[in-house]
C-alpha positions in Angstrom: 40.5 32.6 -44.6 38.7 29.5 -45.8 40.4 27.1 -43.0 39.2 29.8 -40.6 35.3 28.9 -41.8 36.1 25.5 -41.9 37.3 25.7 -38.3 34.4 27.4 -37.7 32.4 25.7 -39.1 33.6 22.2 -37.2 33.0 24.3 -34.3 29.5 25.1 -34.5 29.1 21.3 -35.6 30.7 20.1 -32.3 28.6 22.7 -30.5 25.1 21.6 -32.1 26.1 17.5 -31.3 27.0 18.9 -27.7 23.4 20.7 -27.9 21.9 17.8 -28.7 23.4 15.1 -25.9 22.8 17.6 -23.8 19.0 17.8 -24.6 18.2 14.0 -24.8 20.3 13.7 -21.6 17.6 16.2 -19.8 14.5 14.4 -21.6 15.9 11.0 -20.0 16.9 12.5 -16.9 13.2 13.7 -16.5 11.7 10.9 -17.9 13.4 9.0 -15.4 12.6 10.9 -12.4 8.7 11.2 -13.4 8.8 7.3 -13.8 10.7 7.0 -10.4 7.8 9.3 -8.7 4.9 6.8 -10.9 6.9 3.7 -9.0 6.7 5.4 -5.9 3.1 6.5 -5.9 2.3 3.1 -7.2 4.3 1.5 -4.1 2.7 3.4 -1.7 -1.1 3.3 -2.9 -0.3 -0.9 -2.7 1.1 -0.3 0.7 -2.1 1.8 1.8 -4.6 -1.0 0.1 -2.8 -3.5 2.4 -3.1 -1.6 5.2 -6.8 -1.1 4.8 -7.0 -4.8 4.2 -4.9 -5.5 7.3 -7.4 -3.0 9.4 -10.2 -4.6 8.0 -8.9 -8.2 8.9 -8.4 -6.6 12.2 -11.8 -5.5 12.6 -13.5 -8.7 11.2 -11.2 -10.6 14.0 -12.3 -8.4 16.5 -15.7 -8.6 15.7 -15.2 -12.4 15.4 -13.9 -12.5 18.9 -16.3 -10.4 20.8 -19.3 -12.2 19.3 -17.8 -15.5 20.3 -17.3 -14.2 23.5 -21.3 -12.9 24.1 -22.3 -16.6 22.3 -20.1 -17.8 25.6 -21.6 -15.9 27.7 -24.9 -16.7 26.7 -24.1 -20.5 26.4 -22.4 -20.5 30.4 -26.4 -18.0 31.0 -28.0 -21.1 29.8 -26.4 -23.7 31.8 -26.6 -22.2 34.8 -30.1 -21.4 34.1 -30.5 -24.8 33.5 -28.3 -26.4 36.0 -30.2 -24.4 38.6 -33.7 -25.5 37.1 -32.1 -29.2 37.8 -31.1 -28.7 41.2 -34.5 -26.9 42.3 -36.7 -29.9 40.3 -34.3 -32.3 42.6 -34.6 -31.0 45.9 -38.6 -30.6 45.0 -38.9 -34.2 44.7 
């Protein structure tokens, strides 16, 4: 009788250790995931920022472009007003 306690008691010790691994073993299993998913969301809001930034650049370059191309325009206007205001005084005289 008393070795069948004591085997019984061994037992219940085993199963309370296995308990226990068991339990921190899910805790860092789910800590693990939830600070995979905090990388992730971290990741992707830095890959959104850059892509706003990128858009942005895009948009400034554009902008960039298209008023450098009307200052052209406006430039090669002049001239030709001007070229033409030299020709007319020329054939005047």
């Amino acid at each position: 009788m008393p070795q069948a306690k004591a085997d019984r008691s061994a037992a219940a010790k085993k199963a309370a250790a296995t308990r226990e691994r068991n339990q921190k073993k899910a805790q860092s299993q789910s800590a693990g995931t939830k600070a995979a998913a905090t990388r992730q969301g971290k990741a992707a809001g830095q890959a959104a920022g850059q892509a706003r930034r990128a858009a942005g650049n895009v948009v400034s370059a554009t902008k960039k472009v298209a008023g450098a191309a009307g200052e052209g325009a406006k430039q090669a206007g002049k001239s030709a007003s001007t070229r033409s205001r030299a020709s007319d005084g020329s054939r005047k005289k």
